[in-house]
ZAZA-171559 format. One record per residue (C-alpha): residue in one letter; residue number from 1; x, y, z; chain. Coordinates in Angstrom, 2 decimals. Example, Ala and Ser with C-alpha at 12.3 -4.5 7.8 and 13.67 -1.06 7.14 Angstrom:
% residues 2
- A	1	12.30	-4.50	7.80	A
- S	2	13.67	-1.06	7.14	A
% end
This chain:
% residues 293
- X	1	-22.72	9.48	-12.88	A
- X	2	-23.55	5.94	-12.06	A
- X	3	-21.69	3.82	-9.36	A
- X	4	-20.33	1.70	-11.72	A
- X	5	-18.71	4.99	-14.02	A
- X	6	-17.49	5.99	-10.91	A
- X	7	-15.55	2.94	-10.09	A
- X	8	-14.52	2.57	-13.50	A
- X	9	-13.01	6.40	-13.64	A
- X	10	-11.52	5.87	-10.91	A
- X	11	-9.80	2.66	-11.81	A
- X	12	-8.74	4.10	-14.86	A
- X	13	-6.92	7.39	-12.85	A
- X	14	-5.08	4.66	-10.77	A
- X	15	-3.63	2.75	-13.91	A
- X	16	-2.87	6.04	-15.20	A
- X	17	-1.27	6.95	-12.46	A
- X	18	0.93	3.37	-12.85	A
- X	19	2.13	4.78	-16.56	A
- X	20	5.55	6.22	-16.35	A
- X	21	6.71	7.57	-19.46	A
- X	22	10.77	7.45	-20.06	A
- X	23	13.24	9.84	-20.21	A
- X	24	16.31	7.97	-21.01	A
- X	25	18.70	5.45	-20.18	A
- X	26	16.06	3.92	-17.22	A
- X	27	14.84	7.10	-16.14	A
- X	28	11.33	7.49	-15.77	A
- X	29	9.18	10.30	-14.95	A
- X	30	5.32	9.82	-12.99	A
- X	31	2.66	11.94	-11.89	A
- X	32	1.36	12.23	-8.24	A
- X	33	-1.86	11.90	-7.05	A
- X	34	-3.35	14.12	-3.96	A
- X	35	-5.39	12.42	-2.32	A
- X	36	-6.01	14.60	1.09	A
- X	37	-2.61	13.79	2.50	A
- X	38	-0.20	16.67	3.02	A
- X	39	2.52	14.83	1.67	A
- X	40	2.74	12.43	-1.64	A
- X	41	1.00	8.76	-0.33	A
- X	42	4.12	6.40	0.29	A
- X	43	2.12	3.60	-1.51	A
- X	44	1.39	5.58	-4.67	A
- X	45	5.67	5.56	-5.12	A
- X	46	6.17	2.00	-3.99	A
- X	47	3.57	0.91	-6.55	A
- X	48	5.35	3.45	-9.36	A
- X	49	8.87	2.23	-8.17	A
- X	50	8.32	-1.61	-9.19	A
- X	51	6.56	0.12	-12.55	A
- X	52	9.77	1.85	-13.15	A
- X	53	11.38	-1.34	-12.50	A
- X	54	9.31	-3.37	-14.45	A
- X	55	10.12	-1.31	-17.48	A
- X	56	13.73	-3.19	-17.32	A
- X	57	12.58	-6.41	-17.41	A
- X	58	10.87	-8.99	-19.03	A
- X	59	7.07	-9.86	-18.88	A
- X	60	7.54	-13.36	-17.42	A
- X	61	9.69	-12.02	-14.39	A
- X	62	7.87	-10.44	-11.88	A
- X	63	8.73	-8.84	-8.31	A
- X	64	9.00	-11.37	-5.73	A
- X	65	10.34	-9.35	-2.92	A
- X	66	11.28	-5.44	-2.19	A
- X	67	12.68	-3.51	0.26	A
- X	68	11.76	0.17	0.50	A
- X	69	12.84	3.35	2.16	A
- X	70	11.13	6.40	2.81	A
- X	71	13.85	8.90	2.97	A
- X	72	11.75	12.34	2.78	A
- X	73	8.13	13.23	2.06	A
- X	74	6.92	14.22	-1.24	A
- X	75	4.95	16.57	-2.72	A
- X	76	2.23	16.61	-5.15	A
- X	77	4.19	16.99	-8.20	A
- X	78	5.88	14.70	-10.46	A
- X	79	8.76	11.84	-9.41	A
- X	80	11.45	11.43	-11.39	A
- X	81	12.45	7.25	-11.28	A
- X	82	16.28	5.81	-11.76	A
- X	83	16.65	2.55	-12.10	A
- X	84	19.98	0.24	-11.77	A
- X	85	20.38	-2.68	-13.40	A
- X	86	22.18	-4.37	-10.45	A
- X	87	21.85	-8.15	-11.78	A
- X	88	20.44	-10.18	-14.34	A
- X	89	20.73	-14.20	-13.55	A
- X	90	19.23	-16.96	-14.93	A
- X	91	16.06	-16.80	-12.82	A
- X	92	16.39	-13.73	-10.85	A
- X	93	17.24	-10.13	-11.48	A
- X	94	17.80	-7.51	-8.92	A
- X	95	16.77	-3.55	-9.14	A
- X	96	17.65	-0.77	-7.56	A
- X	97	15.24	2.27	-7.49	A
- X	98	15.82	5.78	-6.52	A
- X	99	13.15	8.34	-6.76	A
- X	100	13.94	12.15	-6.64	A
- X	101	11.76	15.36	-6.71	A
- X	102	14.31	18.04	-7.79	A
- X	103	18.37	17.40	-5.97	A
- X	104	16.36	15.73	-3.33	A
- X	105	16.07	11.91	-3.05	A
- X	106	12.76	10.63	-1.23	A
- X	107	12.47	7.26	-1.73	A
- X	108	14.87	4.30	-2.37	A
- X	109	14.27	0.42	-3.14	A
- X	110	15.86	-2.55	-3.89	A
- X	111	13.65	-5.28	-5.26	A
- X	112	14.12	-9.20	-6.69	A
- X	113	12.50	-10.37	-9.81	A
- X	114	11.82	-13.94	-10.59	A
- X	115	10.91	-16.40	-13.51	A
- X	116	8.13	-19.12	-12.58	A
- X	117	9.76	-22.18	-10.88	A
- X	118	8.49	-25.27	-8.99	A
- X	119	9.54	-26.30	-5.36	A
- X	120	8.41	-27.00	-2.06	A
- X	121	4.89	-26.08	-0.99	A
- X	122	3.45	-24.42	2.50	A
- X	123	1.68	-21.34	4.00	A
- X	124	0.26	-20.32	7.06	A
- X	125	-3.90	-20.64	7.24	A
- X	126	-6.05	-17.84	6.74	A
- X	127	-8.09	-16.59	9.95	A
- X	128	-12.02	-17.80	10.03	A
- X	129	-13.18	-14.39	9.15	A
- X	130	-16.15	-12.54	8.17	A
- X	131	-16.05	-12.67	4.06	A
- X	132	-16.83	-9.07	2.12	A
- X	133	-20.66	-9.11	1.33	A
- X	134	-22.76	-7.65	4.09	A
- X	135	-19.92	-5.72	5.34	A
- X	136	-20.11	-1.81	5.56	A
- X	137	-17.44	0.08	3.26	A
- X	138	-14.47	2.05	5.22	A
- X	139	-15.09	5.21	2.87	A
- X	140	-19.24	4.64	4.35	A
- X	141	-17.33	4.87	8.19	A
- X	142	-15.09	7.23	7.35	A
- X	143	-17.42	9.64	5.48	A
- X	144	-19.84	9.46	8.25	A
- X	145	-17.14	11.82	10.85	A
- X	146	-16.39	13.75	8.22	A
- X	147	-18.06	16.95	9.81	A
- X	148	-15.88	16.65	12.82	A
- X	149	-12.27	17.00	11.11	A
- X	150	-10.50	20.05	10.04	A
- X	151	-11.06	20.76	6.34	A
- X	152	-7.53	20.12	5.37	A
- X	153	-8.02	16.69	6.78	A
- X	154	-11.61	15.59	5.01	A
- X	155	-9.95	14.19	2.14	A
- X	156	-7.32	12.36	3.50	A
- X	157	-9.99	9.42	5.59	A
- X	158	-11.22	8.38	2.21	A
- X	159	-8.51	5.89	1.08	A
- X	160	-6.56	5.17	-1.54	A
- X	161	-8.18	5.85	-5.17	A
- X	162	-9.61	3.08	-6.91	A
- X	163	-9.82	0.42	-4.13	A
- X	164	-12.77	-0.03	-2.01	A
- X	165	-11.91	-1.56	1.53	A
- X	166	-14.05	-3.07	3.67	A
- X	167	-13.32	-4.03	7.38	A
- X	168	-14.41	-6.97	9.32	A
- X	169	-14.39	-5.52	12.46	A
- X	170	-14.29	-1.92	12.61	A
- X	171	-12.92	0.52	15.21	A
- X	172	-14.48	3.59	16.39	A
- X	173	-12.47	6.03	14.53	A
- X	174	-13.04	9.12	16.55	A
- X	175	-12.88	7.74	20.34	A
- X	176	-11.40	3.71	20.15	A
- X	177	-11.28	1.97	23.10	A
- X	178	-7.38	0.22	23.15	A
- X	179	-7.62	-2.93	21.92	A
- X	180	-5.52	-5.79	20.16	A
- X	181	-3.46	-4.96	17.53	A
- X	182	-4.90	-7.40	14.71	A
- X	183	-7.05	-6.12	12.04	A
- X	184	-9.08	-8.10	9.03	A
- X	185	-10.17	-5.86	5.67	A
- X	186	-10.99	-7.02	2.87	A
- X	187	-9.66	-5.21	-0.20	A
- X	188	-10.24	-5.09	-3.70	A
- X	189	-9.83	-2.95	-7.31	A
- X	190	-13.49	-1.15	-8.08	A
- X	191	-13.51	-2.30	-11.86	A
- X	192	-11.93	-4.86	-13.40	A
- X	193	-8.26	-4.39	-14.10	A
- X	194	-5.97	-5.61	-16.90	A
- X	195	-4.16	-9.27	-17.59	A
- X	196	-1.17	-8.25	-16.41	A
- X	197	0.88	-9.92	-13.46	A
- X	198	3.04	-7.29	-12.94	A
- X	199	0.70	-4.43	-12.40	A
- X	200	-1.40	-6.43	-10.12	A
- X	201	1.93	-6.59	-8.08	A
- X	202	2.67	-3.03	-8.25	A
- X	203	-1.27	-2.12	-7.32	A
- X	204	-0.95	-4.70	-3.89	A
- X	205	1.84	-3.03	-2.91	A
- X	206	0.00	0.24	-3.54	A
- X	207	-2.99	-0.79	-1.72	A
- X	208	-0.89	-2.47	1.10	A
- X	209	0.29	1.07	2.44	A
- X	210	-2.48	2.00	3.51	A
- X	211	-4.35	1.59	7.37	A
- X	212	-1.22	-0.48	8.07	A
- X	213	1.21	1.79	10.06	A
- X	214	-2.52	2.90	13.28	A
- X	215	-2.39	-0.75	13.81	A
- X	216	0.28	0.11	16.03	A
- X	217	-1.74	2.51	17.92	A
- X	218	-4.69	0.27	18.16	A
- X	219	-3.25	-1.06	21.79	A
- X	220	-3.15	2.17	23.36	A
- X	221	-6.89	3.69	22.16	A
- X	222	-5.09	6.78	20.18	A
- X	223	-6.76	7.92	17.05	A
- X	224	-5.19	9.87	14.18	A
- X	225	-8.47	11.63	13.47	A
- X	226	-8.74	13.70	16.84	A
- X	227	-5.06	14.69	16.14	A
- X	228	-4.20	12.51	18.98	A
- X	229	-0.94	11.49	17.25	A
- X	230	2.09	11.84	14.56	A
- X	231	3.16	9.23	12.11	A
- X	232	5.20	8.48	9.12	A
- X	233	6.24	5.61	7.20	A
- X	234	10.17	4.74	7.46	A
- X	235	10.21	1.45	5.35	A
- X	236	8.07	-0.59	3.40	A
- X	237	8.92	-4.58	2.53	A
- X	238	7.36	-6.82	1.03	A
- X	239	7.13	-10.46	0.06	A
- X	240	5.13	-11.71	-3.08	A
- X	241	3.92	-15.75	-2.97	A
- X	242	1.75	-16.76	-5.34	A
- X	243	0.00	-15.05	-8.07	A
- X	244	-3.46	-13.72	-7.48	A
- X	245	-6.18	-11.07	-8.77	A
- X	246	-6.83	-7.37	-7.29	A
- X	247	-9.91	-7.15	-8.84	A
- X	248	-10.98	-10.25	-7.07	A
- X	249	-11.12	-9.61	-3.22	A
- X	250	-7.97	-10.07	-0.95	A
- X	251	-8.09	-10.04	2.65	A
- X	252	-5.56	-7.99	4.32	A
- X	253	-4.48	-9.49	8.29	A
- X	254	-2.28	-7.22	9.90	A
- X	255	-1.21	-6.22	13.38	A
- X	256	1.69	-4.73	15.55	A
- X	257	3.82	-6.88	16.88	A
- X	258	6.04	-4.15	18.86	A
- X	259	6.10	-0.25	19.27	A
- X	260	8.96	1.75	21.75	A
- X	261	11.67	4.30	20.33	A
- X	262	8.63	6.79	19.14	A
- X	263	8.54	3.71	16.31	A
- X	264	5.89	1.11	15.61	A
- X	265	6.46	-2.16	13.33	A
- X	266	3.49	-3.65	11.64	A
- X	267	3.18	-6.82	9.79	A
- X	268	0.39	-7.84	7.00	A
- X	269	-0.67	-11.32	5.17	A
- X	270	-2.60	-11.29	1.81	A
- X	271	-4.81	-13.90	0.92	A
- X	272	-7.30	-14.51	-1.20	A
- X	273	-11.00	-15.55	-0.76	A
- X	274	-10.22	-19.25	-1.09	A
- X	275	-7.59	-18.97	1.38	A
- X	276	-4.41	-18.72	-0.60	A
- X	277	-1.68	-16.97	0.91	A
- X	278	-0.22	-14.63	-1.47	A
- X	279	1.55	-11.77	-0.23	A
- X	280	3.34	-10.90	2.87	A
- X	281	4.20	-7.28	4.49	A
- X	282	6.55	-5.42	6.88	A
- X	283	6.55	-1.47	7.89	A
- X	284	7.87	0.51	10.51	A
- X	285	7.07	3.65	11.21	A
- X	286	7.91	7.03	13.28	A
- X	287	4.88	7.35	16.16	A
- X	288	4.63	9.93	18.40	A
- X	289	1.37	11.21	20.61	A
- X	290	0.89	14.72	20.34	A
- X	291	1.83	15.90	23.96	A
- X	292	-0.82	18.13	25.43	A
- X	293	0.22	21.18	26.91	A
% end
């Protein structure tokens, strides 16, 4: 199979992935993806929760801002979605998701939907980075210690399916030195993806997930691949700006702002390669070292 067959199969697995198929009166059902991890990846349900949620509304209102909780961890199996129809306004609707796996509820979210309107103007800059070509893939890095990890674990370093990521200046994964919090990648669908707003909304905050939560262990030289430490994803928010592609490249700014209480918050800026600022992201998450005996 050719690169490019590749990318495209595994595009397509992603967007089917994105398809929920109803069950009645805003219930939706998805499948799950395994992609290494031992639980269900958080950003695979964000990005399913705004599908569910877009399923309630119209095309020309999209998700401007959610709010996410991860309340358990999931398996690999299917996710049931409910979705409330808390408001409808003029110009902005409000959802309410809540994802289940059997009696048990993993995942809730509450997330604003907008029409297009005009107003007042601003962002912050983009940081005078590195731009993509030239620069060495993560799943090249991340292949390339593959022989040192337990075998439960080799699948999990490869990423997300369907995006290829490529950081500007990259750590060494099995022994980093501590150093600042901030991290550049650059981030982008393999293949060309559909015309559809929406989607590319639910696939950022897909792709946004992931790498985010270690930037809060970057300061204190811990990596996740020696087993060195615990974490877990408690929330997930997110702010969308302006309208942009995923199949275009993004770069992804993020860093950690604060860690104590065996928690770590991390905070992430979109933009794209022109320097438009077009999304904006929050996370905390449970950290804790692995004590040695």
């Amino acid at each position: 199979m050719t690169d490019s067959n590749h990318a495209r199969q595994q595009v397509d697995q992603l967007l089917q992935l994105m398809e929920l198929q109803p069950v009645g009166d805003d219930h939706f059902v998805a499948q799950s993806d395994n992609i290494g991890t031992l639980a269900v990846f958080g950003g695979q349900v964000l990005g399913q929760s705004l599908q569910a949620a877009n399923l309630t509304l119209p095309d020309d209102r999209p998700v401007h801002s959610m709010h996410a909780y991860f309340l358990l961890p999931g398996e690999h199996a299917p996710i049931d979605y409910e979705v409330t129809r808390v408001r409808d306004g003029r110009s902005f609707s409000m959802r309410r998701v809540v994802a289940r796996q059997g009696d048990k509820i993993i995942f809730e979210m509450n997330a604003s939907f907008q029409t297009a309107s005009d107003g007042i103007d601003h962002q912050a800059p983009m940081p005078q980075v590195a731009g993509p070509d030239g620069l060495a893939t993560e799943h090249s890095q991340r292949q390339a210690i593959v022989h040192h990890l337990p075998r439960y674990f080799r699948d999990k370093i490869l990423g997300p399916r369907g995006f290829e990521y490529r950081p500007v200046d990259p750590a060494d994964l099995m022994d980093p030195p501590p150093r600042e919090s901030t991290t550049s990648i650059w981030v982008r669908a393999m293949a060309p993806l559909p015309d559809d707003v929406r989607l590319h909304r639910s696939l950022l905050a897909y792709s946004s997930d992931h790498d985010l939560l270690p930037a809060a262990i970057a300061p204190h030289g811990l990596s996740i691949f020696r087993g060195q430490v615990r974490m877990a994803s408690l929330d997930h928010a997110m702010w969308f700006h302006r309208d942009f592609r995923l199949d275009d490249w993004l770069l992804y700014v993020f860093d950690s702002p604060s860690a104590s209480g065996a928690r770590g918050l991390c905070q992430g800026r979109f933009y794209t390669q022109d320097g438009k600022l077009v999304a904006s992201v929050m996370q905390e998450g449970m950290i804790r070292p692995w004590l040695k005996a």
